[in-house]
ROLUM-246566 format. One record per residue (C-alpha): chain; residue number from 1; residue in three letters; x, y, z. Coordinates in Angstrom, 1 decimal. Layout:
<nodes>
<node><chain>A</chain><resi>NUM</resi><resn>ALA</resn><px>X</px><py>Y</py><pz>Z</pz></node>
...
</nodes>
This chain:
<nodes>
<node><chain>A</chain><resi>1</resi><resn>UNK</resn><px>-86.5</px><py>-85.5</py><pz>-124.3</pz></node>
<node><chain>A</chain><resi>2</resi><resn>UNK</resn><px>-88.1</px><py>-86.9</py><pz>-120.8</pz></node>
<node><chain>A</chain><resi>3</resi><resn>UNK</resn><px>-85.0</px><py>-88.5</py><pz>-119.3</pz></node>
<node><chain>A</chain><resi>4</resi><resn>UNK</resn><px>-81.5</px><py>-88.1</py><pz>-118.8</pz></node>
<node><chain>A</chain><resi>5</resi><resn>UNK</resn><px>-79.6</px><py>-90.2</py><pz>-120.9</pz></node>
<node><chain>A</chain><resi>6</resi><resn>UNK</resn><px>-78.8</px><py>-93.2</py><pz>-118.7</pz></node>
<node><chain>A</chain><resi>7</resi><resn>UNK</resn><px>-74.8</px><py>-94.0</py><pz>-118.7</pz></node>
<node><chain>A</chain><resi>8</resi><resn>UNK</resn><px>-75.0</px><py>-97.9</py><pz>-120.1</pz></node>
<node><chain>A</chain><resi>9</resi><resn>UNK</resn><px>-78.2</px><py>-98.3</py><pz>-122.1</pz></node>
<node><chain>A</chain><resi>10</resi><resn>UNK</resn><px>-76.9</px><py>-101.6</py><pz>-122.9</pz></node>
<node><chain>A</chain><resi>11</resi><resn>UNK</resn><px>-76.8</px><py>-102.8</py><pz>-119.2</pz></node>
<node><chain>A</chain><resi>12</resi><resn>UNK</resn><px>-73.2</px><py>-102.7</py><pz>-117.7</pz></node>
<node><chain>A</chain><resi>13</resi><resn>UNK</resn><px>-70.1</px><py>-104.2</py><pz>-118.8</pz></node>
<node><chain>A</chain><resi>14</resi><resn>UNK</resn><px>-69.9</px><py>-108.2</py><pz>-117.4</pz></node>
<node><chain>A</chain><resi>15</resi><resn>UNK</resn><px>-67.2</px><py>-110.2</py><pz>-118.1</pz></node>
<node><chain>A</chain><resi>16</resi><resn>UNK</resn><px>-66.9</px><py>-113.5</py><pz>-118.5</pz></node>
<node><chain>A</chain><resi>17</resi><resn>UNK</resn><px>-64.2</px><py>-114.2</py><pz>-116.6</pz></node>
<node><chain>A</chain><resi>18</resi><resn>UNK</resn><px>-63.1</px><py>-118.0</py><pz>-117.9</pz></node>
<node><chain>A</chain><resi>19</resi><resn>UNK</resn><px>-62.9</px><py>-119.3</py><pz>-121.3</pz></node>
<node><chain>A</chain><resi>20</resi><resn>UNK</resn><px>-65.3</px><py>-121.1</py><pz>-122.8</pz></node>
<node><chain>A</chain><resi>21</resi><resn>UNK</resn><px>-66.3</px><py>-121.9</py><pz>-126.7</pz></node>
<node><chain>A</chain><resi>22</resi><resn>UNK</resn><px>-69.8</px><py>-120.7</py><pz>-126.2</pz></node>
<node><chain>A</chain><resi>23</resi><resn>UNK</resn><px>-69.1</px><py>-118.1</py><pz>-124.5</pz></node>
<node><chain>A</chain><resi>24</resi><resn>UNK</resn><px>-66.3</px><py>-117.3</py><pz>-127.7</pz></node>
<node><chain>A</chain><resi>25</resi><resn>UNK</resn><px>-68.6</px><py>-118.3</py><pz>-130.3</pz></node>
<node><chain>A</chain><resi>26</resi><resn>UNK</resn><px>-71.2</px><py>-115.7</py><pz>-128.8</pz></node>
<node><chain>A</chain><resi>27</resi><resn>UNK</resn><px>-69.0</px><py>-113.1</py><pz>-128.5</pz></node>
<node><chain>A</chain><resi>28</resi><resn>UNK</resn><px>-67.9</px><py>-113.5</py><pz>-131.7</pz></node>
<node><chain>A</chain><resi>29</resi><resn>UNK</resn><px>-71.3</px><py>-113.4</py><pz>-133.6</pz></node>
<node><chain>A</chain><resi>30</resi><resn>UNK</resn><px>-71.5</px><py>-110.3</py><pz>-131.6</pz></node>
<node><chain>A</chain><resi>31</resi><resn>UNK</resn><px>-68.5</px><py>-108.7</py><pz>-132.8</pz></node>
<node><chain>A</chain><resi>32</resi><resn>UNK</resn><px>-69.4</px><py>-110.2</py><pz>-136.2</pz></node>
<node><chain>A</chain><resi>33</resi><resn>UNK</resn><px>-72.8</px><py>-108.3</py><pz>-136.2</pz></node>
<node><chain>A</chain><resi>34</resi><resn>UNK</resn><px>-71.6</px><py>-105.0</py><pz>-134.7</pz></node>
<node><chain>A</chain><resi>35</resi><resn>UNK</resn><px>-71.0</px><py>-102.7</py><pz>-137.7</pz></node>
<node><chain>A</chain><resi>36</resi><resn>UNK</resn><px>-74.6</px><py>-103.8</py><pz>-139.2</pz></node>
<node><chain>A</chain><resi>37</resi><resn>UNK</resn><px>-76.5</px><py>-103.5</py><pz>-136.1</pz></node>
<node><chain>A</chain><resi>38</resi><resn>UNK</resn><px>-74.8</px><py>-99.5</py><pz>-135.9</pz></node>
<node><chain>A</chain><resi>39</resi><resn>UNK</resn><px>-75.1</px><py>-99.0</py><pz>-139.3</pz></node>
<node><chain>A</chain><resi>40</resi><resn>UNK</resn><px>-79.1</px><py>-99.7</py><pz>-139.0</pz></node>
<node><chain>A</chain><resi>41</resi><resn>UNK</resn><px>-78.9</px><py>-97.6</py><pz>-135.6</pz></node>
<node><chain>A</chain><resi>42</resi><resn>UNK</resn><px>-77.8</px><py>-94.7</py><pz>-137.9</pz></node>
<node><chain>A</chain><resi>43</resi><resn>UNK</resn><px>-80.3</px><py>-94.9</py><pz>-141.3</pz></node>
<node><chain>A</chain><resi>44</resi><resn>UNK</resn><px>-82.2</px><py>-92.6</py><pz>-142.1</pz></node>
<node><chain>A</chain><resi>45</resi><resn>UNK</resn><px>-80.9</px><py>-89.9</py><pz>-139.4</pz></node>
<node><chain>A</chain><resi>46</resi><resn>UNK</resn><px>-80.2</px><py>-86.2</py><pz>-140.9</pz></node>
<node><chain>A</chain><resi>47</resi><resn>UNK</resn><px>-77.0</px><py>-83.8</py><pz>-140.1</pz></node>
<node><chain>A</chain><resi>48</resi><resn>UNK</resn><px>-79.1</px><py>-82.4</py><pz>-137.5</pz></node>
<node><chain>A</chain><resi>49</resi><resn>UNK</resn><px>-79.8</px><py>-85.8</py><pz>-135.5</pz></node>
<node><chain>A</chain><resi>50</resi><resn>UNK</resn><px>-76.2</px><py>-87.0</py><pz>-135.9</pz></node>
<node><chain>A</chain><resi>51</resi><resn>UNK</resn><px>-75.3</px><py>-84.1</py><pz>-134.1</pz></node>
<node><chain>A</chain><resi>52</resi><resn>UNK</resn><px>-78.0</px><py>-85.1</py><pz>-131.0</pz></node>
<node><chain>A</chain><resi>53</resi><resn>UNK</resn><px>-75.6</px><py>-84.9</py><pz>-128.1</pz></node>
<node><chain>A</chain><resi>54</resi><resn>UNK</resn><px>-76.0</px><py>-88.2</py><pz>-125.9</pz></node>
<node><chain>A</chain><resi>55</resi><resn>UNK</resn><px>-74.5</px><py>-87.0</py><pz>-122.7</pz></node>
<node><chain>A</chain><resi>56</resi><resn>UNK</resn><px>-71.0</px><py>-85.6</py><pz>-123.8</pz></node>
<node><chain>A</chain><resi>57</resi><resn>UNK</resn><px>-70.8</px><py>-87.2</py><pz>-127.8</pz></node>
<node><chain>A</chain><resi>58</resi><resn>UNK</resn><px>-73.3</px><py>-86.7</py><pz>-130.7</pz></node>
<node><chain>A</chain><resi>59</resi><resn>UNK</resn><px>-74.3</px><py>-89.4</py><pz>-132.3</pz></node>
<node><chain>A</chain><resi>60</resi><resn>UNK</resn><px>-71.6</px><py>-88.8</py><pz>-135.3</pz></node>
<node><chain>A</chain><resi>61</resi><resn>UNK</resn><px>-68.9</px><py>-88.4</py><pz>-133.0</pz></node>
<node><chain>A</chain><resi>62</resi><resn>UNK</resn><px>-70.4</px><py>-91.9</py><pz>-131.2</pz></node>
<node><chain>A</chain><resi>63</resi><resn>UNK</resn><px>-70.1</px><py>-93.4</py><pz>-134.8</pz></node>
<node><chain>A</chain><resi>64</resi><resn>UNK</resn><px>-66.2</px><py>-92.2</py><pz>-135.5</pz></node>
<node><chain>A</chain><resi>65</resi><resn>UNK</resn><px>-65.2</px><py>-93.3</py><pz>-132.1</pz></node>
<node><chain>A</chain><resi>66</resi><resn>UNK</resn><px>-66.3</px><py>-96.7</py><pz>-132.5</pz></node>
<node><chain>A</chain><resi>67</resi><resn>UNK</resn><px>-64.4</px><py>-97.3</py><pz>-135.8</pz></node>
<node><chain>A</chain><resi>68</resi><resn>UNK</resn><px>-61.3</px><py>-95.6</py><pz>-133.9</pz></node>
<node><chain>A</chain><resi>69</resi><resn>UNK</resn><px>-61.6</px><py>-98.3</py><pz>-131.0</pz></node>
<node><chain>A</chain><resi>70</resi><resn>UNK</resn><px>-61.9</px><py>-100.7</py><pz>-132.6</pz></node>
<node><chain>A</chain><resi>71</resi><resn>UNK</resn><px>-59.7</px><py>-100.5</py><pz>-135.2</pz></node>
<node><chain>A</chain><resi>72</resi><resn>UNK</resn><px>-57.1</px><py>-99.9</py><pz>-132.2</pz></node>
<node><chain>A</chain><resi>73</resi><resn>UNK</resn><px>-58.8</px><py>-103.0</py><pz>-130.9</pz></node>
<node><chain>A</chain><resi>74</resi><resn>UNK</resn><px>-57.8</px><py>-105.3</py><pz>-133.8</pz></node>
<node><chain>A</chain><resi>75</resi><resn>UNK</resn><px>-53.9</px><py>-104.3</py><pz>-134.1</pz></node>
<node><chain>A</chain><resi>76</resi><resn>UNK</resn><px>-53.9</px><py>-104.6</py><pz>-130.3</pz></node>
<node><chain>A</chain><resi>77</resi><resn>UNK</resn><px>-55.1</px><py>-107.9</py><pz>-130.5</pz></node>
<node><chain>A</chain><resi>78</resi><resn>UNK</resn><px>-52.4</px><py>-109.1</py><pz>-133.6</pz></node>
<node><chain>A</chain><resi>79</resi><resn>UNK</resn><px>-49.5</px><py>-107.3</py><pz>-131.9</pz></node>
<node><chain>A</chain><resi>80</resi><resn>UNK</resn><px>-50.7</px><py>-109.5</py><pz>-128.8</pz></node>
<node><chain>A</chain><resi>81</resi><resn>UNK</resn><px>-50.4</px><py>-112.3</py><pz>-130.7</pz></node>
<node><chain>A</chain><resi>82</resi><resn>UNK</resn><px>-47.4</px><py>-112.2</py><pz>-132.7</pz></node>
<node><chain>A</chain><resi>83</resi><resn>UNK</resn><px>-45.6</px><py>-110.5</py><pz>-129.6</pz></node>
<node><chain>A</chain><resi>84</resi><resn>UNK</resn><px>-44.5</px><py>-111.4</py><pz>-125.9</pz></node>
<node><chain>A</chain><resi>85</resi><resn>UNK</resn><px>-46.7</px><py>-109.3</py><pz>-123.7</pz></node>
<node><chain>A</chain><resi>86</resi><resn>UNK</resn><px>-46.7</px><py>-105.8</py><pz>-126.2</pz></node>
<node><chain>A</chain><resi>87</resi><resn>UNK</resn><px>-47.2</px><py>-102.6</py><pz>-124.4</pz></node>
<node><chain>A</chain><resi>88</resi><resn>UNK</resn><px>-49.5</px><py>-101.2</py><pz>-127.1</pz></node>
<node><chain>A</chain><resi>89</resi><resn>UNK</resn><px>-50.4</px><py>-97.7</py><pz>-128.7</pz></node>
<node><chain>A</chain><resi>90</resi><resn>UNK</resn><px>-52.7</px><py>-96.0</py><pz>-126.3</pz></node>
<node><chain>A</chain><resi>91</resi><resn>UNK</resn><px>-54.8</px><py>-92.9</py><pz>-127.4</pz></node>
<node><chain>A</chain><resi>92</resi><resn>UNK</resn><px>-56.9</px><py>-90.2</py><pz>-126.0</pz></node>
<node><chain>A</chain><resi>93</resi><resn>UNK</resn><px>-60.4</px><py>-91.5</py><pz>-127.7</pz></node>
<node><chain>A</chain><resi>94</resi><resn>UNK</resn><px>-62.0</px><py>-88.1</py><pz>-126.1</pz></node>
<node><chain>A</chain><resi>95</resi><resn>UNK</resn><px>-59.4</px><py>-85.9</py><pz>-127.9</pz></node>
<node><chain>A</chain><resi>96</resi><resn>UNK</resn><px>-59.7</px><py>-87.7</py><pz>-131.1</pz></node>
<node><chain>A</chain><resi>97</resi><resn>UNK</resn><px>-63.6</px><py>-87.4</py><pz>-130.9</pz></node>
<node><chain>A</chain><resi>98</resi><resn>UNK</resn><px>-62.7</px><py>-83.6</py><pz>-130.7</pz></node>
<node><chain>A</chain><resi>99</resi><resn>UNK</resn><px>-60.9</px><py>-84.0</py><pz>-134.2</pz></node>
<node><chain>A</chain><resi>100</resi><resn>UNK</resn><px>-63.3</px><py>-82.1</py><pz>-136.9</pz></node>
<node><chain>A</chain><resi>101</resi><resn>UNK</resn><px>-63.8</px><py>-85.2</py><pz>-139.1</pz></node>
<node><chain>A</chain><resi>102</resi><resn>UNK</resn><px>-65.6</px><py>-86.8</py><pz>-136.0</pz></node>
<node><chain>A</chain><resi>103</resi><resn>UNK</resn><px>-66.8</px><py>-83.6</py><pz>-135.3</pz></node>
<node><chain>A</chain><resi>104</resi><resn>UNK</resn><px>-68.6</px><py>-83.0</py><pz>-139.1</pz></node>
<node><chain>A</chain><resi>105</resi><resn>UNK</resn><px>-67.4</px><py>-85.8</py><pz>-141.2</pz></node>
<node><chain>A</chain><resi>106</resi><resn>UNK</resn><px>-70.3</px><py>-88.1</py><pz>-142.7</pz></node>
<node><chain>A</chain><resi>107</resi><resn>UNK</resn><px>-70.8</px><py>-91.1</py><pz>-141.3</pz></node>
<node><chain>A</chain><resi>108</resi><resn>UNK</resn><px>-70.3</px><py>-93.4</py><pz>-144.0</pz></node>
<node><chain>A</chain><resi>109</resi><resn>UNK</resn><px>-66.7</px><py>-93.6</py><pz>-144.3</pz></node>
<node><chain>A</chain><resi>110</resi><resn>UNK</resn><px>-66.4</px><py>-94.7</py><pz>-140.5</pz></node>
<node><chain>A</chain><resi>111</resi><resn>UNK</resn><px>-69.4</px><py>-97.2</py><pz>-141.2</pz></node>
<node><chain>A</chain><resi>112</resi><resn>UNK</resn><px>-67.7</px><py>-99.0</py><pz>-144.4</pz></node>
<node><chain>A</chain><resi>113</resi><resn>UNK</resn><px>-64.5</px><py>-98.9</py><pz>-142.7</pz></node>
<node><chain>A</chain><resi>114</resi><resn>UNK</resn><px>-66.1</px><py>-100.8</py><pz>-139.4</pz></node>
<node><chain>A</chain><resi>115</resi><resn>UNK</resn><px>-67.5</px><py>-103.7</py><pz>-142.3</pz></node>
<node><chain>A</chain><resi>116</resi><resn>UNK</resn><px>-63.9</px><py>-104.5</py><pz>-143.2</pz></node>
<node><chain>A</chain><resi>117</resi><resn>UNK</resn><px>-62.4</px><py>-104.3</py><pz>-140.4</pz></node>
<node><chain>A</chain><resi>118</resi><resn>UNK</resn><px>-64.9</px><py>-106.5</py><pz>-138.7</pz></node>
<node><chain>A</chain><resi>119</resi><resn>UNK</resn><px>-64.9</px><py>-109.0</py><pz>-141.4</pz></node>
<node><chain>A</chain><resi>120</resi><resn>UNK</resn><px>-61.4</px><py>-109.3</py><pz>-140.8</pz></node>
<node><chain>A</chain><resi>121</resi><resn>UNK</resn><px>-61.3</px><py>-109.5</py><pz>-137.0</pz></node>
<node><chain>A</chain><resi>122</resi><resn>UNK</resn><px>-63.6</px><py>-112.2</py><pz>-136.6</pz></node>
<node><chain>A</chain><resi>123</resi><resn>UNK</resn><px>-61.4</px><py>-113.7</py><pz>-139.3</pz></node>
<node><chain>A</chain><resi>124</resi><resn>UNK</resn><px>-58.7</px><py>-113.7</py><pz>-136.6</pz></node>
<node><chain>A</chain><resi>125</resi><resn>UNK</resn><px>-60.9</px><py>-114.3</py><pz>-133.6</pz></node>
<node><chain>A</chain><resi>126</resi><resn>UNK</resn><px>-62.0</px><py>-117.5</py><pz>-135.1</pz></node>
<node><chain>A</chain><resi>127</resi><resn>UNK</resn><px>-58.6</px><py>-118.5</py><pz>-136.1</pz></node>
<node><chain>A</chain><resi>128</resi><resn>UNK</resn><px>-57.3</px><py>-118.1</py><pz>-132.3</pz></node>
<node><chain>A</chain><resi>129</resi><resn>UNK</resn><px>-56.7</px><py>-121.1</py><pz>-129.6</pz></node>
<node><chain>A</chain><resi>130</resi><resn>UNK</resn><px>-58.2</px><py>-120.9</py><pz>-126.7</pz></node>
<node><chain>A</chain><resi>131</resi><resn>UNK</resn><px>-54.3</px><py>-120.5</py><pz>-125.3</pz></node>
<node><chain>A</chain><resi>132</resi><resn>UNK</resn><px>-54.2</px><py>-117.7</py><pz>-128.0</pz></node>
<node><chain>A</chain><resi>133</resi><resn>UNK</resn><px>-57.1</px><py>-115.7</py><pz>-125.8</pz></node>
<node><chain>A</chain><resi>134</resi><resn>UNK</resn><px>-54.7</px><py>-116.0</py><pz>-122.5</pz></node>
<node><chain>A</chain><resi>135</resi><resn>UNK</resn><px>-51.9</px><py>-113.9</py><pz>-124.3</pz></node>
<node><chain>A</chain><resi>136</resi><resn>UNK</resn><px>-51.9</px><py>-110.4</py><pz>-122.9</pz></node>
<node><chain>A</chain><resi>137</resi><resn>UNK</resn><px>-50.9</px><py>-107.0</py><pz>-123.6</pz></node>
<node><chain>A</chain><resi>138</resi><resn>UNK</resn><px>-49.6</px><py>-104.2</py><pz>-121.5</pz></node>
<node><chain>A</chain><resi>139</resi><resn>UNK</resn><px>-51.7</px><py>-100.9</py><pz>-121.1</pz></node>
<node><chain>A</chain><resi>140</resi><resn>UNK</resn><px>-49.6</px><py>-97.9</py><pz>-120.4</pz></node>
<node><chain>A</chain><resi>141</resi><resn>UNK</resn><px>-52.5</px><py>-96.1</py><pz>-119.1</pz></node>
<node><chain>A</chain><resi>142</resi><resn>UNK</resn><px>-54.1</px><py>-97.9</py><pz>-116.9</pz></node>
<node><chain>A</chain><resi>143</resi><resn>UNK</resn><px>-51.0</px><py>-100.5</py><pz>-115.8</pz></node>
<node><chain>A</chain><resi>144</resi><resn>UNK</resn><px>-53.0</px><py>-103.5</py><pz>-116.6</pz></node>
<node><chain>A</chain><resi>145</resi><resn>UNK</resn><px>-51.8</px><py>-107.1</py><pz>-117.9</pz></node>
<node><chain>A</chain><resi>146</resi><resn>UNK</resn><px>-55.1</px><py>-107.5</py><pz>-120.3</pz></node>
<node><chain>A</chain><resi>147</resi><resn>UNK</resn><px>-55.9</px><py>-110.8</py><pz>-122.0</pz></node>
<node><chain>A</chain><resi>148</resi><resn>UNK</resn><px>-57.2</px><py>-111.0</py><pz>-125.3</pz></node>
<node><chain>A</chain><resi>149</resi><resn>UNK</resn><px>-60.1</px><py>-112.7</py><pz>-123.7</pz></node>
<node><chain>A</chain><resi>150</resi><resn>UNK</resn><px>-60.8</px><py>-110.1</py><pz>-121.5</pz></node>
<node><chain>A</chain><resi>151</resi><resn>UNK</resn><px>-60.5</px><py>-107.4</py><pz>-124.7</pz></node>
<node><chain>A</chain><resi>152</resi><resn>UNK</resn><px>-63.2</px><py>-109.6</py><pz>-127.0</pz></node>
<node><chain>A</chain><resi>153</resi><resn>UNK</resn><px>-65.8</px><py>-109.5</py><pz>-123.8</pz></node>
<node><chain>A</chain><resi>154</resi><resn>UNK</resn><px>-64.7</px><py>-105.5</py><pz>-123.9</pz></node>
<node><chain>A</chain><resi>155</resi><resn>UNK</resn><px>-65.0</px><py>-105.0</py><pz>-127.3</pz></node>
<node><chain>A</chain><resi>156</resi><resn>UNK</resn><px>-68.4</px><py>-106.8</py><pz>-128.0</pz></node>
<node><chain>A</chain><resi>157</resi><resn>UNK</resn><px>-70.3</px><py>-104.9</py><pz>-125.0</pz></node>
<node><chain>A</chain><resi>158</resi><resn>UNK</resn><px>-68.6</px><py>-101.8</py><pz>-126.4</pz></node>
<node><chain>A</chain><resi>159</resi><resn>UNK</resn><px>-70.3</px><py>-101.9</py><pz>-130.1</pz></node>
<node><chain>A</chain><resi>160</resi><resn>UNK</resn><px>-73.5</px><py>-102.9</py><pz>-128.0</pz></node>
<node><chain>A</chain><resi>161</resi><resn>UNK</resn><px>-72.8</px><py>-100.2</py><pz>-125.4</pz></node>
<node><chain>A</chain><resi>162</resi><resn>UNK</resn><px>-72.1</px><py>-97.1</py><pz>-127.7</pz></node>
<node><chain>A</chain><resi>163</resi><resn>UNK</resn><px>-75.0</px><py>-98.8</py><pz>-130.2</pz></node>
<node><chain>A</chain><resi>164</resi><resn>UNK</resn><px>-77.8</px><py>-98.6</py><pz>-127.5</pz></node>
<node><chain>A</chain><resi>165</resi><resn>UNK</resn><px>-77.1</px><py>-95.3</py><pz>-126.5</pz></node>
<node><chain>A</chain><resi>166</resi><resn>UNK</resn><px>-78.0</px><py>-94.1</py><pz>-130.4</pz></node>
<node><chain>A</chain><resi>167</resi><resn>UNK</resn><px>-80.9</px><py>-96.6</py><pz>-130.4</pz></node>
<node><chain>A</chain><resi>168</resi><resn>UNK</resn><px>-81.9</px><py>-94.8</py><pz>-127.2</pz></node>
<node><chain>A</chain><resi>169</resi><resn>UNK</resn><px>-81.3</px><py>-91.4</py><pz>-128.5</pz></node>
<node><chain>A</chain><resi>170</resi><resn>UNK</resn><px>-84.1</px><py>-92.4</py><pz>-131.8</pz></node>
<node><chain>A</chain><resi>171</resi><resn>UNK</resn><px>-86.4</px><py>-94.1</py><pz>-129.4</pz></node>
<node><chain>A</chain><resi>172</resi><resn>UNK</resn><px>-86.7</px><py>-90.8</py><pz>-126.9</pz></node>
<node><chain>A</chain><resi>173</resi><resn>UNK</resn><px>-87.0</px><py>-88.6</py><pz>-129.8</pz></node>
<node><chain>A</chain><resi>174</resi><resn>UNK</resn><px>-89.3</px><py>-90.7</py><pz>-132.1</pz></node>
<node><chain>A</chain><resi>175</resi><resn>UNK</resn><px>-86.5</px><py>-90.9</py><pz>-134.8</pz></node>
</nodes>
């Protein structure tokens, strides 16, 4: 490899701070487009590359995560919605990336699970008011008051994010 793996390969996270439709409407296509543009960054690759470390995950442990969060992601944003201000479920993402089945479990069951569950997320993101995306939730963890707008930017740089850093990972190694 020539480099060290750069932290955000996908250039850093950037909010957009205020609601807007085309902002929503991008975002959403993004979200929408996520589990194909990961399963594509994964074809082809043997057991060996999906164990490729990028900086502290392998590739396969990149994969699992992303279904994890964002499976988390979805039921965070329904409890937001049909509840006052939940505090929601957090989780330690690096001690479940630790878990053997992210640690040697194929691929494909995280990758199939991600087309559902996306199918049915944009489902709800489309559904939502623009008064919807203002409803919050609470974060034990970090203490925040975070808007379901805030959580779609998050969530559609993070399937990018964790997406370039494989894509990366093929393009240093010739993959």
């Amino acid at each position: 490899m020539n480099q060290d793996p750069p932290e955000n390969p996908a250039g850093p996270f950037e909010p957009t701070a205020n609601f807007d439709f085309v902002t929503r409407d991008r975002l959403i296509e993004t979200v929408r487009q996520a589990p194909a543009k990961l399963r594509e960054a994964v074809s082809g690759l043997s057991n060996q590359q999906l164990d490729t470390p990028y900086r502290n995950w392998t590739i396969r442990q990149i994969t699992h995560h992303i279904a994890d969060s964002h499976l988390h992601s979805i039921i965070r944003f329904r409890w937001a919605l049909a509840e006052e201000h939940p505090t929601i479920k957090a989780y330690e993402e690096a001690d479940w990336v630790e878990l053997k089945d992210c640690r040697t479990g194929a691929v494909e069951p995280s990758l199939a699970l991600l087309d559902g569950l996306h199918i049915k997320w944009v489902q709800v993101l489309e559904s939502m008011t623009e008064e919807q995306f203002a409803r919050t939730f609470h974060h034990p963890q970090s203490g925040a008051s975070v808007s379901l707008w805030s959580a779609l930017n998050y969530y559609a740089w993070h399937g990018r994010h964790h997406t370039a850093q494989i894509l990366w990972l093929r393009q240093q190694y010739g993959w």
